[in-house]
MIKOL-785172 format. One record per residue: x negated, y negated, z of N, C-alpha, C, O, CB in turn. Coordinates in steps of 0.02 Angstrom, whole numbers, plus 32768, in hexadecimal, padded with zeros to 4 digits. Glycine has a CB too. Layout:
BEGIN
XYZXYZXYZXYZXYZ ...
//
This chain:
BEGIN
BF5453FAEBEABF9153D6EBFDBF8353A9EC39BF6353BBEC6ABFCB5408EC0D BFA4535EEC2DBF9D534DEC6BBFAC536FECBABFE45386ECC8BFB85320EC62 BF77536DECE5BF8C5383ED32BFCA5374ED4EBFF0539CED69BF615366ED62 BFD6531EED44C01052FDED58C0515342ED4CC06C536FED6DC01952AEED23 C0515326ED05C0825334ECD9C0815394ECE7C0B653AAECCFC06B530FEC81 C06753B7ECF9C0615402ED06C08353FFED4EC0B15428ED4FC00C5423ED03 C07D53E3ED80C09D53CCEDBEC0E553CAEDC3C10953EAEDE9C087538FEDCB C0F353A1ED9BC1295387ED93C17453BAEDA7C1AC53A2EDA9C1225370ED4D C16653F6EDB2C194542EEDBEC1765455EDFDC18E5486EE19C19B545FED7A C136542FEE0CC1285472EE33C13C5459EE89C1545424EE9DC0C7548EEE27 C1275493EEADC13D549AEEEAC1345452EF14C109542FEEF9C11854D7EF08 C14D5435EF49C13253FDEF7CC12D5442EFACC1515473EFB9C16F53ABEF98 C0EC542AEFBEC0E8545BF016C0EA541AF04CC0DE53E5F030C0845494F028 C0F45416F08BC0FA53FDF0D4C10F5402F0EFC14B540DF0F1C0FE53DDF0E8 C0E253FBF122C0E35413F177C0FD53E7F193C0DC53B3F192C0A3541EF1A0 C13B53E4F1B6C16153B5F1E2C17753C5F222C19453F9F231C19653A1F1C6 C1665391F24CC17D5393F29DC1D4539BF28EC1F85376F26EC1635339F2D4 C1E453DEF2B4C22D53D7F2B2C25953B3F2ECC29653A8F2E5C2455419F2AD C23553A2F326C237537EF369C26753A7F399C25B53E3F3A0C252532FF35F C2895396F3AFC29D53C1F40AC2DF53E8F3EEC30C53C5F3D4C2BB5378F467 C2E6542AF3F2C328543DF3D7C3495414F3B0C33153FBF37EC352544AF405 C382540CF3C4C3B253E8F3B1C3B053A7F3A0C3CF5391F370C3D753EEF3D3 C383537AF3D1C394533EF3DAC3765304F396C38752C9F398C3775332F424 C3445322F358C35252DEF334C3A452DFF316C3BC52ACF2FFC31452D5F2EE C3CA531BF319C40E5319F307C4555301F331C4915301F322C4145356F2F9 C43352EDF367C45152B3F39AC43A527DF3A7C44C5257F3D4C45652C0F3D3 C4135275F381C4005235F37DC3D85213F3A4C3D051D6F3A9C42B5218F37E C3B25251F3C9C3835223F3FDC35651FAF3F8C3255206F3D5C366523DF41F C36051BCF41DC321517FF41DC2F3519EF408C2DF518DF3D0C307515CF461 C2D551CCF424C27F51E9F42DC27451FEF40EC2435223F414C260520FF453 C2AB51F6F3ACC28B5239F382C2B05211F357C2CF522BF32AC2995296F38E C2B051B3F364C2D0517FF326C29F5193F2E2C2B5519EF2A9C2C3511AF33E C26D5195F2F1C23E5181F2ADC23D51C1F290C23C51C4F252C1EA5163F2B9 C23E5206F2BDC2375242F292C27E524BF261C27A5260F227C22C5287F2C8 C2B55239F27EC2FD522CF269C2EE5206F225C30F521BF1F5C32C51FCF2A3 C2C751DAF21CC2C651B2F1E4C2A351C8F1AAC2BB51C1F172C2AE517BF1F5 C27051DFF1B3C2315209F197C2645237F172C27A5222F13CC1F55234F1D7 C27D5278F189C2C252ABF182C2D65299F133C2CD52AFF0FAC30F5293F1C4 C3005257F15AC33D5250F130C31D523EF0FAC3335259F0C7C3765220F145 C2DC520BF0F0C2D551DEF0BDC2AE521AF086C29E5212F04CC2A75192F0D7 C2A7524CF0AAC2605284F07DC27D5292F048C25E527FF016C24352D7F09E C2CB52BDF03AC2D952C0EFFDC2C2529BEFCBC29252ACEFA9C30A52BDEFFC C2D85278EFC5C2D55219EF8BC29A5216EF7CC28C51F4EF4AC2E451BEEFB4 C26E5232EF9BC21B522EEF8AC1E75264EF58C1B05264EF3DC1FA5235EFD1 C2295290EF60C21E52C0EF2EC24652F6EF08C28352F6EF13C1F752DAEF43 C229532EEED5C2685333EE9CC28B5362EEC0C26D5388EEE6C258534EEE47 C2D85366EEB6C3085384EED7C2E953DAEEC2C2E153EDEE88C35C5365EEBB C2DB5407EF04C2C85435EF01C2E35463EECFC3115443EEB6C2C85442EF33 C2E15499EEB2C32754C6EEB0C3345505EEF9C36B5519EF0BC31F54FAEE5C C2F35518EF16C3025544EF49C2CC550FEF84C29F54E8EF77C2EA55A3EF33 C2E65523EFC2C2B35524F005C29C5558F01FC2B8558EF012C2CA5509F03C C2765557F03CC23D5593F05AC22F556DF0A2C2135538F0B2C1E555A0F021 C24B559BF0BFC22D556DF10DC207558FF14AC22455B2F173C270554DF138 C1D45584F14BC19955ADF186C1A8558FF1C9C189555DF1D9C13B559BF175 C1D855AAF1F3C1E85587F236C1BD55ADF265C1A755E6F25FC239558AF24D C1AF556BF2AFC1905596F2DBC1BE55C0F2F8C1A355F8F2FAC16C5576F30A C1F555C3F311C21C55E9F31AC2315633F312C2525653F33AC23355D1F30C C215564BF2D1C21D5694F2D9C1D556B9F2CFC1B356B1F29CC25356B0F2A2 C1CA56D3F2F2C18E570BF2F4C1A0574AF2F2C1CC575EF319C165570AF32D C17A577BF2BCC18D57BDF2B3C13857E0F2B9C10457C0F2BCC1BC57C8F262 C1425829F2B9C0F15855F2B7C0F95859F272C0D25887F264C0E058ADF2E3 C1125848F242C1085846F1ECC118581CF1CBC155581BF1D1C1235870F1C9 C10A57F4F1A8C12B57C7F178C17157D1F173C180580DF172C11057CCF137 C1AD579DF16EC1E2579AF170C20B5781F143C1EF574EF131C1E75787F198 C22F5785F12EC266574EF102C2AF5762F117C2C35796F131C2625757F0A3 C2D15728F103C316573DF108C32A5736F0CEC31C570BF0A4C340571EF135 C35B5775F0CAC370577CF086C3B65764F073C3C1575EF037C36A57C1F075 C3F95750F0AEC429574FF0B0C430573FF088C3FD5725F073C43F5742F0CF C47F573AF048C4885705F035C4A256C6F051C4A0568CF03DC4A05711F011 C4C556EFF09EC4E956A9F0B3C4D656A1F105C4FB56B5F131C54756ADF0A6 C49E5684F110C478569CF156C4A1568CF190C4D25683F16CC42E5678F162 C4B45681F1C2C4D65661F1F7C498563DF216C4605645F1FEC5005693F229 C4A3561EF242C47B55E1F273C4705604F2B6C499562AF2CFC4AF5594F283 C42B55F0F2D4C42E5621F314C41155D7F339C3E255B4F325C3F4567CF316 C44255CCF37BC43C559FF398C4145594F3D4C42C5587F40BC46A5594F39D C3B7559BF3C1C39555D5F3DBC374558FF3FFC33F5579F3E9C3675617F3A6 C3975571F436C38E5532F471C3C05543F4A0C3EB556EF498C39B54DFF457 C3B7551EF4D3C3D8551CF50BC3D954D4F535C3B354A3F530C3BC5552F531 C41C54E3F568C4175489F571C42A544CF563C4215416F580C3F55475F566 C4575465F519C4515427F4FBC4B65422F4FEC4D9544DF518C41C542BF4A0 C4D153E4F4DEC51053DCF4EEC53A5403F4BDC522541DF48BC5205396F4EF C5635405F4C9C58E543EF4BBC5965422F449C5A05450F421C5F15436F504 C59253F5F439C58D53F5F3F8C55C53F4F3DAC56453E3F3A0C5A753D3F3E4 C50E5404F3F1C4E2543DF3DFC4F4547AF3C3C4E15487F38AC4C45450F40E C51A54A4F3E5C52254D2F3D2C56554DAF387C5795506F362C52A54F0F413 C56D54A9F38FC59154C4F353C5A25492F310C5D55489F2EFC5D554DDF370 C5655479F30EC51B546CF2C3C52D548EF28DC52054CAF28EC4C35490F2D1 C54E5471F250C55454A9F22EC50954ABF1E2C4E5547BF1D6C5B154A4F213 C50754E1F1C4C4DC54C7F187C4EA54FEF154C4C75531F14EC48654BEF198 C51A54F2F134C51E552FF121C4FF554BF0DAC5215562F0ACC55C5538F125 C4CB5548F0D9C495553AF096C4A65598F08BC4BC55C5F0AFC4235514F0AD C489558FF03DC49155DEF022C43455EDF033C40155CBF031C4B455E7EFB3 C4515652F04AC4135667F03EC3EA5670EFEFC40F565FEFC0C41856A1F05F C3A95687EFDCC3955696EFA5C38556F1EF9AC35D56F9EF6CC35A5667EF9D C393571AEFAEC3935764EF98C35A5760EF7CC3235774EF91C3CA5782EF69 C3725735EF2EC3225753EF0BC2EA573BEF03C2C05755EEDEC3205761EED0 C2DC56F3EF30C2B556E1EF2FC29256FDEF70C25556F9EF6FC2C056AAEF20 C2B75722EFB6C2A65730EFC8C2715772EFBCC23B577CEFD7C2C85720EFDD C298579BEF89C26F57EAEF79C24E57CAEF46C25757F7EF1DC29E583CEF5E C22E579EEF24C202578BEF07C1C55767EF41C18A5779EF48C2245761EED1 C1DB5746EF57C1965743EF9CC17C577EEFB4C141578FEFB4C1AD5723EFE6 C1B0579FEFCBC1AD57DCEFEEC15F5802EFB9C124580EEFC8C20C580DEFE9 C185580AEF7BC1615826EF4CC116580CEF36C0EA5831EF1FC18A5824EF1C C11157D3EF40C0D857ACEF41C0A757BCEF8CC06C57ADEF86C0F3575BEF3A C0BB57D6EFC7C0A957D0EFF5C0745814EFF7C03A5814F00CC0E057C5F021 C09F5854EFD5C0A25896EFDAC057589BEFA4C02C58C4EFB4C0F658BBEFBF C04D5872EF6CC039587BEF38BFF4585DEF4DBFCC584FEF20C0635863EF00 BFE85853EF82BFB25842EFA3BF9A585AEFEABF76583CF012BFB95808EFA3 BFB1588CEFEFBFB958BBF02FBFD158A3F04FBFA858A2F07EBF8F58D4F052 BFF8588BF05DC0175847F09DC05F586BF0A6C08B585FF07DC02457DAF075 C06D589DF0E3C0B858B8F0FCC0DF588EF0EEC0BF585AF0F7C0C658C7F143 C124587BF0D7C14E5865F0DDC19D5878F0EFC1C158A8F0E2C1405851F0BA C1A0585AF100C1FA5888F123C2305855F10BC22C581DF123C208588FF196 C26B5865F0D7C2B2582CF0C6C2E15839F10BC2E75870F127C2ED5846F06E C2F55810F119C31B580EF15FC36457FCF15BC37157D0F184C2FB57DAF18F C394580FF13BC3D85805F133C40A57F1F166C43E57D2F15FC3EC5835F11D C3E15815F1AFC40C57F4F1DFC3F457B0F20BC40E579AF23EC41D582AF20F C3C6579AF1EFC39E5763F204C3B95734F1F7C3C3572CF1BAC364575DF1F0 C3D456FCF22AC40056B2F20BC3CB5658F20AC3995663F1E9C45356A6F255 C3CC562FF217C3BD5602F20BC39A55DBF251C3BE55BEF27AC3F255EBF1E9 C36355DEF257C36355B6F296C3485565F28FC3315541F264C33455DFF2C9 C35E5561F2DEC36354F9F2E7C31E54EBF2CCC31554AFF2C5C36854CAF34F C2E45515F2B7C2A854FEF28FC2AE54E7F241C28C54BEF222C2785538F291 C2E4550FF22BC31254FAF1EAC33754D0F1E9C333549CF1C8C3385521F1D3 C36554E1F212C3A654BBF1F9C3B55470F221C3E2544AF20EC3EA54F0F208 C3895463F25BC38E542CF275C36553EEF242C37553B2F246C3725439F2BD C3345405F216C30B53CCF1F3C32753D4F1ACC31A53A3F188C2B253D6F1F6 C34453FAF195C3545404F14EC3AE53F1F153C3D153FEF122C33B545FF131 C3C953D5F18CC41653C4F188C3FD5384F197C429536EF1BCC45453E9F1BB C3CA5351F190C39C5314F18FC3975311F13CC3B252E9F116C34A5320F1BE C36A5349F12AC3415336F0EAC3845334F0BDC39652FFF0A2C2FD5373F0CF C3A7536FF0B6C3DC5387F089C41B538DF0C5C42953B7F0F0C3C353D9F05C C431535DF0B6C481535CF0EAC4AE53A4F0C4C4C753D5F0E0C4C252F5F0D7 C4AB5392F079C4E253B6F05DC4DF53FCF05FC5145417F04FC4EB53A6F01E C4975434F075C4A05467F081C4AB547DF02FC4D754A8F02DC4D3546EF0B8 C49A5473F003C4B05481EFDEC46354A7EFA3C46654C1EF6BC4DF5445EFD4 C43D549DEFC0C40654BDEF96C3FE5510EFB9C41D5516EFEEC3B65489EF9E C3D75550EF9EC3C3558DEFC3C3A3559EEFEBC36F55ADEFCFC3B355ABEFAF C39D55A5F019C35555AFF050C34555EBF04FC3645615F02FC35A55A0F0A0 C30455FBF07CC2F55635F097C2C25616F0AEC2A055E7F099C2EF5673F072 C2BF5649F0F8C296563DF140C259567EF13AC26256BAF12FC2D4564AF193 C226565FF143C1F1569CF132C1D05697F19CC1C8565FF1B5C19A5679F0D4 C1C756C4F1BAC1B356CDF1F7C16356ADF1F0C14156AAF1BDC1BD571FF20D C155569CF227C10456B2F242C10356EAF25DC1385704F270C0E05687F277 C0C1570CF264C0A95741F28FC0A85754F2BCC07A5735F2D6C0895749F293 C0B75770F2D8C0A95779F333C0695770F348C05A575AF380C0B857C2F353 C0455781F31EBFF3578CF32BBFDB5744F343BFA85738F362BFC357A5F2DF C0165710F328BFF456E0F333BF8D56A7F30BBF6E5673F316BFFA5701F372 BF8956D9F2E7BF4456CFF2DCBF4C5698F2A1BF7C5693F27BBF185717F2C7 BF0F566FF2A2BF085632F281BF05564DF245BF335642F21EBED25605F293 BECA5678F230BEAE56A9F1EDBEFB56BFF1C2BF1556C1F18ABE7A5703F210 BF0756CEF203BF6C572AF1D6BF6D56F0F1A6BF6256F9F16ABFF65748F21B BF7C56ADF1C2BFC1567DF1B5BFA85653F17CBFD1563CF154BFDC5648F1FC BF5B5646F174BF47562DF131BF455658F0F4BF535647F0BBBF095614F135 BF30569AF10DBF2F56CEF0E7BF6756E7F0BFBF5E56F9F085BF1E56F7F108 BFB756EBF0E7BFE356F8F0C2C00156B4F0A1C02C56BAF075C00F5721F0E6 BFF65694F0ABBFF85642F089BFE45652F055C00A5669F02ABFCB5601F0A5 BF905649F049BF82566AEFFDBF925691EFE0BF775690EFA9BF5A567AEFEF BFB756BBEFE8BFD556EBEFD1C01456DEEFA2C02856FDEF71BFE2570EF005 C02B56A8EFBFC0555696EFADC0595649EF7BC0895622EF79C071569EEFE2 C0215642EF5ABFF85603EF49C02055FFEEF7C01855D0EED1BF915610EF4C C03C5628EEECC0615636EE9DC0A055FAEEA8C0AC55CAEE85C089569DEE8D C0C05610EEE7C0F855D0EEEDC0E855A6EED1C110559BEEA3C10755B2EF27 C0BA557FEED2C0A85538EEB6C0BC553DEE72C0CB550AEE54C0585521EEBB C0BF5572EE57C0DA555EEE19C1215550EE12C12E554DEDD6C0CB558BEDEC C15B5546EE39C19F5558EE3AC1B05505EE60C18E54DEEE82C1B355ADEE6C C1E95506EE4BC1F854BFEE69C23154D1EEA8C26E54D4EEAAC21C5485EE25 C1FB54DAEED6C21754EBEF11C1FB54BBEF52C1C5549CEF53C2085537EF19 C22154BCEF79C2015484EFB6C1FA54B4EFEAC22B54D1F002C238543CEFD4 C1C054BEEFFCC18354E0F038C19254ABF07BC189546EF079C11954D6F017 C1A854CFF0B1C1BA54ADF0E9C19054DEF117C19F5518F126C20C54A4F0F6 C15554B7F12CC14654D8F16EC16C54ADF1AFC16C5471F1A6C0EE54DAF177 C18754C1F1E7C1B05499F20FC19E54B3F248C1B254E6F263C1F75498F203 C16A5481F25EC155548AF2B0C15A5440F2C0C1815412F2B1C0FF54AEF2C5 C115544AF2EEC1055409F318C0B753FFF31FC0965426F341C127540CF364 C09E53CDF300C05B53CFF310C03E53C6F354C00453D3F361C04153A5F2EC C06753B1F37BC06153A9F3D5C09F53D5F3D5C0D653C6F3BEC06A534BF406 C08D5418F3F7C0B8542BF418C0A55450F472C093548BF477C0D75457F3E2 C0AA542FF4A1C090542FF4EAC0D3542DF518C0CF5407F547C05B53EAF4FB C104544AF513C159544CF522C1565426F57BC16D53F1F590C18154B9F520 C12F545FF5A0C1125430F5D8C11553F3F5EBC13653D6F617C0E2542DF5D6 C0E753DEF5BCC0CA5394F5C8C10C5362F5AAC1125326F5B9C0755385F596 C12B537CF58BC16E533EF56CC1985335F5A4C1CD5317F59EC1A9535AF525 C17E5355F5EFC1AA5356F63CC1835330F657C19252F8F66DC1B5539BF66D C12C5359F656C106533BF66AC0D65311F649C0A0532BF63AC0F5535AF686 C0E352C8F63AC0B052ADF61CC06C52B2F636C04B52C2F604C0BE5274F614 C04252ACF66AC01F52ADF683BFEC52EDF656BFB452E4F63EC03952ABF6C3 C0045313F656BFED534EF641BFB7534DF613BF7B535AF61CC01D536FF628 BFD8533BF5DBBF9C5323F59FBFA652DCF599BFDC52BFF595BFA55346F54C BF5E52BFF599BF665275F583BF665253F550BF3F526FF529BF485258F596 BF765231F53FBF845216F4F9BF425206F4DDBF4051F2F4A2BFB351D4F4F8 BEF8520EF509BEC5520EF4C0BEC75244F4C3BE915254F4A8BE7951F2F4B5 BEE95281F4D6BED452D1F4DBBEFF52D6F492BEEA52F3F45FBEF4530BF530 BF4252B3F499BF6752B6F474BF565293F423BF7652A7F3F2BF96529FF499 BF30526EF420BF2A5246F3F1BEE05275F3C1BEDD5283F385BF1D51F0F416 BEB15283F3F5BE7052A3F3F7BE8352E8F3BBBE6752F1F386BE5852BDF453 BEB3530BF3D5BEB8533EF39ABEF05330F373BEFD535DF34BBEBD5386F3B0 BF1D52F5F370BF3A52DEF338BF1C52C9F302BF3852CCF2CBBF5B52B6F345 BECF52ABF30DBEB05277F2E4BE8052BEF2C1BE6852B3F289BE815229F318 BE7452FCF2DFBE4B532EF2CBBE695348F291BE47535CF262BE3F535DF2FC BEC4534BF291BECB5376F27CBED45353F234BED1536EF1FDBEF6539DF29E BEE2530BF246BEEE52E2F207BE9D52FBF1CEBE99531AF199BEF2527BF226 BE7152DEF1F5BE3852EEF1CCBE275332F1ACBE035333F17ABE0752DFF1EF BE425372F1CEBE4153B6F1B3BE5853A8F186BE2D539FF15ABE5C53ECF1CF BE9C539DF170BEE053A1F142BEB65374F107BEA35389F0D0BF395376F16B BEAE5336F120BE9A5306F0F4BE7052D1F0DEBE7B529BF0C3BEB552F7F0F2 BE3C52EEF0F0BDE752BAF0DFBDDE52EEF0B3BDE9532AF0B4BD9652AAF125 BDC252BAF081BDA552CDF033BD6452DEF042BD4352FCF017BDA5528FEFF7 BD4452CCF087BCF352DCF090BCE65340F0A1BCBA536BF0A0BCD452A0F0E6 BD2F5337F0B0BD19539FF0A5BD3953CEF085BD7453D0F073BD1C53CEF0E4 BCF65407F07CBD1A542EF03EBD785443F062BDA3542BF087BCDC548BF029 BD68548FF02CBDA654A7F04ABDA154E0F068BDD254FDF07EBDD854ACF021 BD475502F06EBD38551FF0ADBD3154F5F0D0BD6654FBF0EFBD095545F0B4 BD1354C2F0ECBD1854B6F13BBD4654ADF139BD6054CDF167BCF9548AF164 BD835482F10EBDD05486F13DBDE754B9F14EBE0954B4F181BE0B5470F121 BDE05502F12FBDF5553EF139BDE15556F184BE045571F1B0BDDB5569F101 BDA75547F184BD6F5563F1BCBD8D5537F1EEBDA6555CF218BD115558F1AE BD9954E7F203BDBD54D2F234BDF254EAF243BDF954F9F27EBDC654A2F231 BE3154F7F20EBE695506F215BE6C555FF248BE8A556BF27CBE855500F1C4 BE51557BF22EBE2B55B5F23BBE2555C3F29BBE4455E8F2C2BDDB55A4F211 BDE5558BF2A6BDDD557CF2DCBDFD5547F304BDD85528F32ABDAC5577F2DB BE395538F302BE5354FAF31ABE4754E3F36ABE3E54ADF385BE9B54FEF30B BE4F553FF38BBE395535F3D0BE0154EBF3DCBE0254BBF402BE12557FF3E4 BDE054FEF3B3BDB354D7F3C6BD9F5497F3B4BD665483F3C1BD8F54F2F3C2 BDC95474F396BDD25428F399BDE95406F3CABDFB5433F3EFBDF65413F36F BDF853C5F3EFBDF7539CF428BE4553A7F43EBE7D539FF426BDDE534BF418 BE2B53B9F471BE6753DCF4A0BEB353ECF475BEE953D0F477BE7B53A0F4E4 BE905437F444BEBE5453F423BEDB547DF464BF155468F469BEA2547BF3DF BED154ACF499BEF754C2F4A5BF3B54A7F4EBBF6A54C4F506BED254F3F4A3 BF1E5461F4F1BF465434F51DBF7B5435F4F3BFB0544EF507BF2A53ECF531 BF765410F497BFA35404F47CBFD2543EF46CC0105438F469BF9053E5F451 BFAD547FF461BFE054B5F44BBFBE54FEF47DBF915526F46FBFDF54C1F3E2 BFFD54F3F4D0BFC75530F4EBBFDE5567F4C5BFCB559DF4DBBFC95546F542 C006556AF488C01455B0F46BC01B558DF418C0305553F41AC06855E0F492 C011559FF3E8C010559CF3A5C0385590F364C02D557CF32BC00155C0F3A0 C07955ACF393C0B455BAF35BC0C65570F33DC0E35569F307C10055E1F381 C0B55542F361C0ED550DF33FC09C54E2F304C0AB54B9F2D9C12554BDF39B C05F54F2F30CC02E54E3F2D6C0425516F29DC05254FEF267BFDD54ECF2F0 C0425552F2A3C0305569F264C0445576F22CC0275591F1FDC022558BF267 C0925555F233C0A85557F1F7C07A5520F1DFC0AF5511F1C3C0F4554FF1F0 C0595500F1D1C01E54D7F1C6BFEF550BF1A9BFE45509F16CC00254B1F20A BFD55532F1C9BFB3555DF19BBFCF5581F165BFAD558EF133BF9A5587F1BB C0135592F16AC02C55B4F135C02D5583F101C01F5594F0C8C06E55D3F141 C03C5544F10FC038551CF0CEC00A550EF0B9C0005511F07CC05054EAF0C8 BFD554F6F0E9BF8254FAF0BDBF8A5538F099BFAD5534F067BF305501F0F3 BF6D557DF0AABF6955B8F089BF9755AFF033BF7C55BFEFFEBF8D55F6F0C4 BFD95593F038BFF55593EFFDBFE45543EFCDBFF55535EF93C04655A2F011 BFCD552AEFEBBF9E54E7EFBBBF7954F0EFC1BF5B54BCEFB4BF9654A5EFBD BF40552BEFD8BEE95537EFCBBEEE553BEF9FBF06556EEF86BEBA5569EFE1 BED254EEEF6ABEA554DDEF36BE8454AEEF6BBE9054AFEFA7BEC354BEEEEA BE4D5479EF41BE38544FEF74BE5A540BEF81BE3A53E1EFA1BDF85444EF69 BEA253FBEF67BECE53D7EF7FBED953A7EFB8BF1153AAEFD2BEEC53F7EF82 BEB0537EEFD1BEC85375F029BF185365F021BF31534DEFEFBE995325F05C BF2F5372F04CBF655350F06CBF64530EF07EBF3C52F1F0A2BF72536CF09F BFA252F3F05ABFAA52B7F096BFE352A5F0BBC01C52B9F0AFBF9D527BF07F BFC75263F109C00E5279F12BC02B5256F10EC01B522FF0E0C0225275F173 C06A5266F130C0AD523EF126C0DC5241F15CC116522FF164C0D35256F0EC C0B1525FF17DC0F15237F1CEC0AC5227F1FDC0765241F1EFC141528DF20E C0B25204F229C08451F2F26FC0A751C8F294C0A3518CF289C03C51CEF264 C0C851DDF2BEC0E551A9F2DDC0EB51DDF332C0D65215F33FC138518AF2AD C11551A5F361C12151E0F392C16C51F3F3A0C19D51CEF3A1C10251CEF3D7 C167523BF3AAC1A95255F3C5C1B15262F40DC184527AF430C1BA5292F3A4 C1E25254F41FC1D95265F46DC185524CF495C1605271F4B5C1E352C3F471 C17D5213F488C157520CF490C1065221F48AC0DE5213F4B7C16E5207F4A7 C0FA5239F45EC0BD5251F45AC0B95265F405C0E45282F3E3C0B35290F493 C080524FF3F4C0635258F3A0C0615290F372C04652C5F37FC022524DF39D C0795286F349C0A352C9F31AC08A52B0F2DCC09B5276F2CEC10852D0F319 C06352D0F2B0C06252CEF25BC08E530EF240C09F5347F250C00A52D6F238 C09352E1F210C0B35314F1CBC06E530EF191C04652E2F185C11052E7F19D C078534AF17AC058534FF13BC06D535EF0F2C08C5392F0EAC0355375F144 C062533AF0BEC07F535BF06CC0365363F049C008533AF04CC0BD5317F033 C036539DF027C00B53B1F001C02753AEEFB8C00453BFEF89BFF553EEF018 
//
């Protein structure tokens, strides 16, 4: 059968900068182009039937899902003006798509825990009330690790590599620069520091010149690409990036589809 034509139902995975709390949903200057990127992504591809969304935002010691059917919003920023907080999105949970991950997770030794009292955070619902205003498709929020480790997060990715067959949209939702610091203090990291492991990570994701061990093996080791840990002195907002590699490990590259800057400083998106 044609490849194309076998596709044609299956999963989109990408990794998207979700930018500063609240603010591409106020509209801030510094997050015009990510605002645009958002809105225009639907239209670019086939209307999901469920979402799956890997935010940096929640970390658990086991694999996670939420199972709600009807999650609430956790307004997990500070700071911001008083109609931040009350954002609505009121998308349905998925139950069974959740205990079918769950089940996929387990079936590969991989702990998993359904989380019923777990609600929606601004890693969700601030970029997906962009992509999908209407709230009207299923979600579920799968955690990162506490462990933090580059390996957990590709590993339970693959695990989960069956998705691709389901016409579901894979949202990893971080930030490929995330240095919270330095968006006070520019000085901090400089923009070839900044650019230096933007341009690394492009080539991991997506030069055809390497297999899909060394991308594994970079991704793996990220520490150690050009001033990876200026850009992220802690991890959480890359790895939903690994979870989505792990769930498109075939040898696939990625390509981007966002590069622009937010808040001043250089952000890719990736679709596999």
């Amino acid at each position: 059968m044609n490849a194309k034509h076998n596709q044609h139902h299956a999963a989109r995975i990408v990794y998207i900068p979700h930018g500063g709390g609240p603010m591409p949903l106020l509209n801030d200057p510094g997050h015009k182009s990510l605002i645009g990127f958002l809105e225009s992504f639907s239209s670019k591809i086939e209307r999901p039937e469920a979402i799956l969304i890997i935010s940096a935002h929640w970390e658990e010691a086991c694999v996670s899902l939420t199972s709600a059917s009807t999650p609430e919003l956790i307004y997990d920023y500070g700071g911001f003006p008083p109609e931040s907080y009350a954002i609505q999105y009121p998308a349905p949970g998925s139950p069974g798509l959740s205990h079918e991950i769950a089940e996929l997770l387990e079936s590969q030794s991989i702990p998993a825990r359904l989380d019923d009292q777990r609600g929606f955070d601004h890693g969700m619902f601030v970029p997906l009330k962009l992509m999908y205003p209407e709230a009207d498709i299923p979600c579920i929020q799968l955690s990162l690790l506490n462990s933090l480790s580059a390996q957990d997060h590709i590993v339970f990715g693959k695990a989960l590599a069956t998705l691709k067959e389901k016409n579901i949209l894979i949202v990893g939702s971080g930030m490929s620069f995330h240095n919270l610091r330095s968006f006070f203090m520019p000085g901090l990291v400089s923009e070839e520091e900044n650019i230096a492991f933007d341009t690394w990570l492009k080539e991991t994701c997506c030069s055809e010149a390497l297999t899909l061990k060394e991308r594994e093996r970079r991704l793996e080791n990220w520490q150690q690409a050009p001033a990876a840990l200026k850009c992220h002195p802690r991890p959480e907002h890359l790895l939903p990036l690994h979870v989505c590699f792990g769930i498109a490990c075939d040898n696939s590259n990625a390509e981007v589809v966002f590069s622009d800057e937010v808040m001043g400083r250089r952000v890719s998106g990736f679709l596999w």
